[in-house]
C-alpha positions in Angstrom: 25.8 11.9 -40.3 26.7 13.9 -43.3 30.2 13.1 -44.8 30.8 16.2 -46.2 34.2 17.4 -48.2 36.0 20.7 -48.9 37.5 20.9 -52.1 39.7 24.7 -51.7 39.3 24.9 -48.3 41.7 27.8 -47.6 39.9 30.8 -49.3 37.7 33.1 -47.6 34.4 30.7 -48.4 36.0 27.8 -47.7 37.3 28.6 -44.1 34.1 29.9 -43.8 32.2 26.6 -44.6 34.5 24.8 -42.1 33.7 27.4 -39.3 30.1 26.7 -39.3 30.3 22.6 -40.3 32.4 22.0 -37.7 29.6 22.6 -35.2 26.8 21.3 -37.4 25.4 18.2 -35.3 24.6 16.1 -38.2 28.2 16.6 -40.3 31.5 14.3 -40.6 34.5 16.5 -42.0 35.7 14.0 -44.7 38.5 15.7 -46.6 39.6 19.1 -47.1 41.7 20.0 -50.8 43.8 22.4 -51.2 46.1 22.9 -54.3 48.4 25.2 -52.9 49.0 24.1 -49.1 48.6 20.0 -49.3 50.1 17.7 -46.5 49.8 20.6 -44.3 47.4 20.5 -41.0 44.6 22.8 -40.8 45.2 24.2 -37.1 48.9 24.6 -38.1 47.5 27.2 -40.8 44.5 28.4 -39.6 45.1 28.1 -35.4 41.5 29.4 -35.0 41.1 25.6 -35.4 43.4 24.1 -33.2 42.1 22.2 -29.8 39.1 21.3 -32.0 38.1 18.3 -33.4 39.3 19.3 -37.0 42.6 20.5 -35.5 44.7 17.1 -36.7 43.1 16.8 -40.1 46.0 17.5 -42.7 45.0 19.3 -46.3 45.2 16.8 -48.9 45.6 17.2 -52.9 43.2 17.4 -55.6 45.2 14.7 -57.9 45.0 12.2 -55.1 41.7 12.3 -53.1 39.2 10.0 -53.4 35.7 11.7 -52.5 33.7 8.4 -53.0 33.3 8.1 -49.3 31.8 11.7 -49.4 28.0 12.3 -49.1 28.4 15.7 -50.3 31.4 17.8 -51.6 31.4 21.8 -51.6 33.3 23.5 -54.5 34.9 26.7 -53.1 37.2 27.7 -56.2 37.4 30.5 -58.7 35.3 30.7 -61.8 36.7 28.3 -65.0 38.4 26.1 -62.5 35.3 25.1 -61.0 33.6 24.0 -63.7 36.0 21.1 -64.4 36.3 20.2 -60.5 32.8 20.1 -60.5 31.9 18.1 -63.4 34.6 15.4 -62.4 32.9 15.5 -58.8 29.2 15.2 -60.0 30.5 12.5 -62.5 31.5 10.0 -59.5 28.1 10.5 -58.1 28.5 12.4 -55.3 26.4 15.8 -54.6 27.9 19.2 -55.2 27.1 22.3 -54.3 29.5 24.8 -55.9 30.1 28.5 -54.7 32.0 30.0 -57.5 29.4 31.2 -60.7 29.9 28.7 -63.3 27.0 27.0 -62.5 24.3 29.8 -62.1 23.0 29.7 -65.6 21.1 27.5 -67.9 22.1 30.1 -70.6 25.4 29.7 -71.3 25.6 32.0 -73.6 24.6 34.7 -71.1 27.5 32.7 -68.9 30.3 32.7 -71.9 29.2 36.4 -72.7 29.6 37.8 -68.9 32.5 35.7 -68.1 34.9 35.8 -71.0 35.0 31.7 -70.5 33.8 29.0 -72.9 31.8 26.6 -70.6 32.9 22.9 -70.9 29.8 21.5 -69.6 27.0 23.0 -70.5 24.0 20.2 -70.2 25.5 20.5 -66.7 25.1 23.6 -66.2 21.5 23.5 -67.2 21.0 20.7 -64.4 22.1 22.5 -61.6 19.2 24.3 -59.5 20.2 27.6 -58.8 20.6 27.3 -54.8 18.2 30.7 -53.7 16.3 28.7 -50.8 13.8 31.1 -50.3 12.6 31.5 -54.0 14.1 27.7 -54.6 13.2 25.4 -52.0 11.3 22.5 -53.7 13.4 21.9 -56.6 16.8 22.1 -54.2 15.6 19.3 -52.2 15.6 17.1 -55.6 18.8 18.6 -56.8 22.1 16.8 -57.3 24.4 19.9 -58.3 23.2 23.2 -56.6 24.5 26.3 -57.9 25.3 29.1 -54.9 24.3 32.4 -55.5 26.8 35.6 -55.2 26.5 37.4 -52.5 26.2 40.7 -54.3 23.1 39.1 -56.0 21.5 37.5 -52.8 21.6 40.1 -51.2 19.8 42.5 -54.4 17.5 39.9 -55.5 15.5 39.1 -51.6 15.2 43.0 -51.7 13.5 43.0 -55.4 11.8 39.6 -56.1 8.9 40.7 -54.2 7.7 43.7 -55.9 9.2 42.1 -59.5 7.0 39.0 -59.0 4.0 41.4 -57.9 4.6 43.7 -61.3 4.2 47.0 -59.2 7.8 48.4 -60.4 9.4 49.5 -63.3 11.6 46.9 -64.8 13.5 49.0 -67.2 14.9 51.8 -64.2 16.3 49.5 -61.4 19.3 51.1 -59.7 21.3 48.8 -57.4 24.1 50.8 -55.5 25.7 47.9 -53.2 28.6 48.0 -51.1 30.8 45.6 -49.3 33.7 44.4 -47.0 37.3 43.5 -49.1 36.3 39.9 -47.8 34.0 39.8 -51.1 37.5 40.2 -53.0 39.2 37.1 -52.3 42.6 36.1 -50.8 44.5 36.7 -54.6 46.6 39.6 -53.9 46.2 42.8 -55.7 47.1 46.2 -54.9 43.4 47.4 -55.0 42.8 44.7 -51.9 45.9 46.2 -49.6 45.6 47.6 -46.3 46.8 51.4 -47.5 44.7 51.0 -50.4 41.5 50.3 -48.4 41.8 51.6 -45.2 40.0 54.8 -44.3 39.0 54.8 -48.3 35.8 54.0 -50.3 35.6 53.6 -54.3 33.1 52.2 -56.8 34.1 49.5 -59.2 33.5 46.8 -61.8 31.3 50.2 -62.8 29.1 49.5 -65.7 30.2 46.1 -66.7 30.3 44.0 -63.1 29.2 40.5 -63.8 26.5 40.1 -60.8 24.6 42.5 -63.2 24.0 39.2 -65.0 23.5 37.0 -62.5 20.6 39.8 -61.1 19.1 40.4 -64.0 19.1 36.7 -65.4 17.2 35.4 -61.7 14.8 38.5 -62.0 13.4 37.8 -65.6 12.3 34.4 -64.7 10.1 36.1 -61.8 9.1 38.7 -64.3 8.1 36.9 -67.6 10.4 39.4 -69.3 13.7 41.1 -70.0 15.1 43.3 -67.1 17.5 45.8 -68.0 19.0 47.3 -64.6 22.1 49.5 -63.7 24.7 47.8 -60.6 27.5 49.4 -59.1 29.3 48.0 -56.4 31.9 49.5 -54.1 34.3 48.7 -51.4 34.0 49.4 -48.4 37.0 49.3 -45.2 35.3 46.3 -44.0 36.1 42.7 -43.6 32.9 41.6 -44.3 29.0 42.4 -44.9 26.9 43.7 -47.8 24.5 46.9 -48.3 22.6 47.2 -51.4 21.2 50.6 -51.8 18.1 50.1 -54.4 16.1 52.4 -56.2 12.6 51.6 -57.9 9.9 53.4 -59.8 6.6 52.2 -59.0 4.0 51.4 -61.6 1.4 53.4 -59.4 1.2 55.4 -56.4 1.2 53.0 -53.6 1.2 53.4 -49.5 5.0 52.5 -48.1 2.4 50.1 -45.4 1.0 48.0 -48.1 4.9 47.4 -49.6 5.9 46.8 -46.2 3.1 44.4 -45.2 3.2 42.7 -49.1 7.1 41.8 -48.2 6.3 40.3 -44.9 3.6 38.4 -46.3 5.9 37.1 -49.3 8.6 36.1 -46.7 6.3 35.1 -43.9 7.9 31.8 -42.2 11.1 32.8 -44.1 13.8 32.0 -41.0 16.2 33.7 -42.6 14.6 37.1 -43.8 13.7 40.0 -41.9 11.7 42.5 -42.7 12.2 45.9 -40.8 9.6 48.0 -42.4 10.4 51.3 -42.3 13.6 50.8 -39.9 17.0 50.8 -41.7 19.3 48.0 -41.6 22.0 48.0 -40.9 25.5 45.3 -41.1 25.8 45.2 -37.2 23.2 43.2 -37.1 23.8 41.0 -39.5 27.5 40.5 -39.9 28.0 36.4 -38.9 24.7 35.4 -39.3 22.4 33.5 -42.1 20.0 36.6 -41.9 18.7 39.3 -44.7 17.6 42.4 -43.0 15.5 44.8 -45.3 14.2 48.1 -45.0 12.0 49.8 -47.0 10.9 53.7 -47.7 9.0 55.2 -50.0 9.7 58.5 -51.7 6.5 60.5 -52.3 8.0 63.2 -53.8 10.1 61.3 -56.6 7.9 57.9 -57.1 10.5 56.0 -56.1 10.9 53.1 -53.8 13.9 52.7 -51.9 15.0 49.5 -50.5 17.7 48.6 -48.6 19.2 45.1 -47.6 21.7 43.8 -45.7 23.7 40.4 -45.5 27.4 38.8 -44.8 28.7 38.3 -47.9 30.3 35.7 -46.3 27.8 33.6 -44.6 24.1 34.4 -46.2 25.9 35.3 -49.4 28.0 32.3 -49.6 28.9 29.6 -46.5 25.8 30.2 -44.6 23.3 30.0 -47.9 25.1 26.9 -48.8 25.1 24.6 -45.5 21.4 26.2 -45.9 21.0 24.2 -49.4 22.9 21.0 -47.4 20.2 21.0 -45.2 17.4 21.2 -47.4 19.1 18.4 -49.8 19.6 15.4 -46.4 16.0 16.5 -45.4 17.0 18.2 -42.2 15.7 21.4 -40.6 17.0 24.4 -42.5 18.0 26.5 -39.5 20.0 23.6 -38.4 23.8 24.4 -37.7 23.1 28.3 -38.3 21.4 29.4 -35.6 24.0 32.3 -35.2 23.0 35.9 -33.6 25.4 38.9 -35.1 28.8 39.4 -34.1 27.9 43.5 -32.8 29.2 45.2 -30.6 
């Protein structure tokens, strides 16, 4: 078995992780951190886990855990404050796979720049293996500290890698328009996030300036062998959860939408995680609780312009899904394993 630890167990990702471990046959729930709620039980908090075998485990500090007895610890905190959790975890030995972004680039520059944070640890940082399993399998396996992708960008980059890789679209006139459920947000509260702000609304933000522009374009260059300059607006949407990326592509040459459809299913062929639709649109329903990337394509013959679409939960292939997905790959176990989930619809 797995002895696998929590550390901020009580946001969104972390409940998350802890909904799909604690039915994954090869993991032992070692400790669960919180900062804000410590000495308190998780069913008592959370009753969605009470009568099961988690349901007496009490929260414990940060300060006071020893993790030495974990195999693996998962880092679900905020940006800046992972990067010291993380370090101090990775120091002791133990793997870590860390959800928040402070580990996504060798760069830091491109890091500090983005994220208005000095980075403390930056030879770390450029040891981590950025934790894309279907782009990043080999060097995962052989990892120590794996860095999880954003779920805006995991859900952009499966649509685009293909045809980036392949050179067969512009790479200066990329249009990502992505939208997704207020889960994405976060449990701080702000008065963008509330009920009567959300419900029965829908607005763009982080317009022109979003930090997943960074992460996007950073991943993409290495498949292209050059700089990508590409324009990302998300919005939100009055959801709980899931992600639709909207993206827009000028292709090199005139091309037959079949040949793009058969090149992705050929790029992701074996992939049990991808999906490819071909010319049928995905859509969350299908998606929303599962591990899967659904993605559609069209082609516009009138503008040049290829239009992908691509749909994930933000909260299971875009965060606590991918990562027990980077778990498995790093204990040699079958990927699927523990995440054999169908969508939640109807």
């Amino acid at each position: 078995m797995i002895k696998v630890s929590i550390v901020g167990v009580t946001g969104y990702v972390g409940l998350e992780l802890l909904r799909l471990l604690q039915t994954h046959p090869e993991v032992e729930i070692k400790h669960l951190l919180s900062r804000s709620q410590p000495g308190e039980k998780i069913a008592d908090l959370y009753p969605q886990f009470a009568g099961s075998a988690l349901a007496e485990i009490k929260l414990e500090s940060y300060e006071d855990t020893d993790l030495t007895d974990s195999d693996l610890v998962f880092t679900a905190l905020p940006h800046g404050v992972s990067q010291r959790e993380v370090a101090k975890i990775y120091k002791q030995g133990i793997k870590v796979i860390d959800m928040s972004g402070d580990y996504r680039y060798g760069d830091i520059d491109v890091y500090e720049s983005w994220y208005k944070l000095k980075h403390e640890y930056p030879e770390l940082a450029r040891e981590a293996v950025y934790g894309l399993v279907e782009v990043n399998r080999e060097k995962i396996k052989k990892a120590r500290l794996v860095a999880n992708p954003g779920c805006y960008v995991t859900a952009s980059l499966l649509a685009l890698i293909p045809v980036v890789e392949k050179g067969i679209i512009n790479l200066d006139n990329i249009i990502i328009d992505a939208k997704s459920g207020v889960s994405g947000a976060g449990k701080s509260l702000k008065e963008d996030f509330l009920y009567n702000e959300v419900n029965e609304n829908f607005k763009a933000y982080g317009v022109a300036g979003h930090r997943h522009t960074s992460e996007i374009e950073y991943v993409l260059e290495e498949f292209a062998g050059r700089e990508v300059k590409l324009t990302f607006t998300p919005h939100l949407l009055p959801l709980k959860r899931g992600i639709l990326a909207t993206i827009y592509a000028d292709l090199v040459s005139e091309i037959d939408e079949g040949e793009v459809i058969e090149m992705y299913r050929e790029y992701y062929a074996g992939e049990a995680f991808v999906q490819i639709l071909g010319d049928k649109l995905p859509e969350l329903k299908y998606v929303v609780g599962t591990n899967n990337c659904q993605i559609g394509l069209k082609y516009d013959k009138r503008t040049g312009k290829l239009i992908i679409i691509s749909v994930i939960d933000n909260l299971v292939k875009g965060a606590a899904g991918q990562a027990i997905q980077n778990m498995n790959l790093l204990f040699g176990l079958e990927e699927t394993t523990g995440l054999n989930n169908t969508a939640f619809y109807p």
